[in-house]
C-alpha positions in Angstrom: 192.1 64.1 350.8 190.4 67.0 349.0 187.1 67.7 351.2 184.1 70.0 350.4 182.0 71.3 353.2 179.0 72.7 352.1 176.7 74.3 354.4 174.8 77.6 354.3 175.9 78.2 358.7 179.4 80.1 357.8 180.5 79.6 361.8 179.6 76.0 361.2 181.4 75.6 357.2 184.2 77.9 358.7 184.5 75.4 361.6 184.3 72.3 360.0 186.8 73.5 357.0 189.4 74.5 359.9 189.2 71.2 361.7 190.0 69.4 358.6 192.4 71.2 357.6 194.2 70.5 361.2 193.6 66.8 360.3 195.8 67.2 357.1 193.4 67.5 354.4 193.0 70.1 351.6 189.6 71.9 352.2 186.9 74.0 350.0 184.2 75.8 351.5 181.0 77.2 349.9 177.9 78.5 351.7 175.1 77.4 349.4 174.2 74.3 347.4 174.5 76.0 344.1 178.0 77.0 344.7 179.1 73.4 345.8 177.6 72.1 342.6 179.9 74.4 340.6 182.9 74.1 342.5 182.7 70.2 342.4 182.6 70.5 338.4 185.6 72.3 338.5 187.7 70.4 341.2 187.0 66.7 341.8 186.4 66.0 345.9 187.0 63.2 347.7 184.5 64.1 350.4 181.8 66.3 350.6 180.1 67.1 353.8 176.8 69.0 352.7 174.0 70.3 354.6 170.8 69.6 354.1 167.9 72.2 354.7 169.5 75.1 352.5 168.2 77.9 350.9 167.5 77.5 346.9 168.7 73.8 346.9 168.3 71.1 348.9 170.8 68.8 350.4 168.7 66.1 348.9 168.5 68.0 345.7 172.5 68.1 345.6 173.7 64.8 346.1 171.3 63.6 343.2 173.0 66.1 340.9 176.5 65.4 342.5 175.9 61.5 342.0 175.0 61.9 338.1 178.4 63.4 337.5 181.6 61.6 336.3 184.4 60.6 338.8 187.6 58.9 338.0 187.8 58.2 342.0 185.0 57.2 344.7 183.2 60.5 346.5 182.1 60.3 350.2 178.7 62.2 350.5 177.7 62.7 354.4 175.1 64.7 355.1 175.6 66.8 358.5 172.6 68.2 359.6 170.0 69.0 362.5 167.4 66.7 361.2 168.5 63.6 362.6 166.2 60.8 363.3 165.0 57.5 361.4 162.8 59.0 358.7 166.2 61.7 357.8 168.5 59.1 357.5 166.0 57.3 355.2 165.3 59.9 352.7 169.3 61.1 353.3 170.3 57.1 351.6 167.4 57.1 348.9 168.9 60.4 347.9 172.1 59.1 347.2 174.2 60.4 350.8 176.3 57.3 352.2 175.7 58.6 355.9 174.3 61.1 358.3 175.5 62.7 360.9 173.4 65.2 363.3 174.6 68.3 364.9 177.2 68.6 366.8 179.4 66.1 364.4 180.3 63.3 366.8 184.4 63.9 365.3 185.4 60.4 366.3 183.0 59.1 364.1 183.4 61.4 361.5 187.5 60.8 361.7 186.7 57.7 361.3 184.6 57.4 358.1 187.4 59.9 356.6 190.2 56.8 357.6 188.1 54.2 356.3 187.0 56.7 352.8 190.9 57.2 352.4 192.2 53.6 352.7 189.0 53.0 350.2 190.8 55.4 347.9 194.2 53.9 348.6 193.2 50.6 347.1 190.7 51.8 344.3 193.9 52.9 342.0 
């Protein structure tokens, strides 16, 4: 799958891009909000993992952008952040993000969500 990770913490992005890549997908990294806004007009994801407390644009901000453009195929949204509790993963769903995940990433679940996203995309031809 084609997977965005989106997070102004380069170790982090860095980190996260690597690991996916190691899992087999093709991976795009940008370090603010406003740059994974433009490069998901330009190249259609299948996942985005986006931060949420970022400088200039919110997380939350984001995904309601991402959500109001086309898509010829479903898009994954998770939000990966370290603002984790009830009232997060709230606002996280009324903003349009289909799940949360806090810091450190728990991988199995997160390996998991990608299986389930890609067998999702498998049937939606």
């Amino acid at each position: 799958m084609r997977i965005f990770v989106i997070d102004d913490d380069k170790e982090f992005a860095d980190s996260m891009a690597m690991l996916m890549e190691v899992w087999g997908h093709e991976v795009s990294v940008a370090y603010s909000a406003i740059d994974g806004m433009v490069l998901s007009r330009q190249c259609e994801p299948d996942v985005i993992l986006h931060d949420i407390a970022m400088p200039n644009m919110s997380g939350y901000g984001a995904v309601k952008q991402l959500r109001t453009q086309p898509r010829s195929r479903p898009l994954l949204i998770v939000a990966v952040t370290a603002h984790d509790d009830v009232a997060d993963r709230n606002r996280a769903q009324k903003a349009g993000f289909d799940a949360l995940m806090g810091k450190p990433v728990d991988l199995k679940l997160l390996d998991s969500m990608l299986k389930a996203h890609q067998a999702r995309l498998a049937g939606a031809c």
